[in-house]
Each structure stands twice: as structure tokens, then as C-alpha cells.
C-alpha positions, 0 to 999 in steps of 0.5 A: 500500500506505501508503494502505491501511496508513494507511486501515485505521490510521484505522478501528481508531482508531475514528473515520473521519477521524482517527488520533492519535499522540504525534507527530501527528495524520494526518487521511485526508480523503475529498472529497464522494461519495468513500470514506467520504463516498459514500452510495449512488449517484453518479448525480444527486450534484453535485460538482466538482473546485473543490468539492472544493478550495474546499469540502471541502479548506479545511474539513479545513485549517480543522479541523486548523489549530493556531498552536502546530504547523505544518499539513503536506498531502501531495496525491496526484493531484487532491489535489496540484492542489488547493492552488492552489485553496484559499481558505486556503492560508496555513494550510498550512505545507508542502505535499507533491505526488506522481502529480499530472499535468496530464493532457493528452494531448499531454505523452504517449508515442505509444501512451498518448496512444492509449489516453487518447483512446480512453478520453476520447471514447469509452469514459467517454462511453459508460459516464457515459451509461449510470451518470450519473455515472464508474464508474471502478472498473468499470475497476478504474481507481479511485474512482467519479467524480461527474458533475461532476467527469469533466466538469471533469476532462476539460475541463481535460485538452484543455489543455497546462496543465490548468486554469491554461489554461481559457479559460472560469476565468481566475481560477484562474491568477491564484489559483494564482499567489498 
């Protein structure tokens, strides 16, 4: 619900990324293909989580950075993993994290964890053959997905650790732990 209070705070300010108070400026930042940075369908659109993080996420944090007053990020799902892959992290100052699990099946109760195989191998499969890309919200499960960014997401999921136990992108251990 603060999400939705927040979004639509944001679009009577009259501009789609910013709303400014006399406290502060809030910034709701949609990664490429999402929200607002959606233009038509995703099938055929390239992104993934890292571009995400590294491209979408570090502009934002470049654009709001201001020496004279302290940069705070608040990450929801994706967006609490993606500090760790930030390239400009030290212009955060604080960053606050919530919902973001890693996503590993085995880290969950009996029957969920059910459920989550059922919908990793096969119901998405099925329903990301047939759009090209993750119609998440013909499940009413959220945002649609591009392609890249299921496939990344997925393949992070098969490991207790997410993507700091990737054997194919060691790199983001060593920069999440910087």
C-alpha cells in the first residue's frame, strides 16, 4: 500500500521519477522494461538482473548523489540484492533491505518448496515459451519479467546462496564482499 501511496505521490508531482519535499527528495526508480520504463512488449527486450544493478541502479545513485546530504536506498526484493552489485556503492550512505530472499528452494517449508518447483520447471517454462519473455502478472504474481532476467533469476535460485554461489560469476562474491 506505501508503494502505491508513494507511486501515485510521484505522478501528481508531475514528473515520473521524482517527488520533492522540504525534507527530501524520494526518487521511485523503475529498472529497464519495468513500470514506467516498459514500452510495449517484453518479448525480444534484453535485460538482466546485473543490468539492472550495474546499469540502471548506479545511474539513479549517480543522479541523486549530493556531498552536502547523505544518499539513503531502501531495496525491496531484487532491489535489496542489488547493492552488492553496484559499481558505486560508496555513494550510498545507508542502505535499507526488506522481502529480499535468496530464493532457493531448499531454505523452504515442505509444501512451498512444492509449489516453487512446480512453478520453476514447469509452469514459467511453459508460459516464457509461449510470451518470450515472464508474464508474471498473468499470475497476478507481479511485474512482467524480461527474458533475461527469469533466466538469471532462476539460475541463481538452484543455489543455497543465490548468486554469491554461481559457479559460472565468481566475481560477484568477491564484489559483494567489498
Amino acid at each position: 500500500m506505501a508503494d502505491v501511496r508513494f507511486r501515485q505521490d510521484v505522478a501528481r508531482s508531475g514528473s515520473a521519477l521524482e517527488v520533492r519535499t522540504a525534507l527530501a527528495t524520494r526518487v521511485a526508480a523503475d529498472y529497464r522494461g519495468i513500470g514506467q520504463s516498459r514500452h510495449g512488449s517484453l518479448a525480444g527486450f534484453e535485460a538482466s538482473f546485473l543490468d539492472w544493478a550495474r546499469l540502471d541502479l548506479a545511474v539513479a545513485v549517480d543522479a541523486m548523489r549530493d556531498d552536502a546530504t547523505p544518499l539513503f536506498l531502501v531495496g525491496h526484493s531484487f532491489g535489496g540484492h542489488s547493492f552488492g552489485l553496484l559499481p558505486n556503492p560508496e555513494r550510498v550512505a545507508r542502505f535499507y533491505v526488506f522481502a529480499a530472499g535468496a530464493g532457493w528452494h531448499g531454505w523452504m517449508k515442505p509444501l512451498e518448496r512444492i509449489r516453487v518447483q512446480l512453478l520453476w520447471q514447469v509452469v514459467l517454462p511453459q508460459l516464457v515459451r509461449w510470451k518470450g519473455y515472464l508474464p508474471w502478472s498473468l499470475l497476478g504474481m507481479g511485474e512482467d519479467l524480461p527474458l533475461g532476467v527469469f533466466r538469471q533469476w532462476k539460475h541463481w535460485c538452484q543455489y543455497p546462496n543465490y548468486l554469491l554461489d554461481d559457479p559460472t560469476a565468481s566475481e560477484l562474491r568477491a564484489q559483494y564482499a567489498r
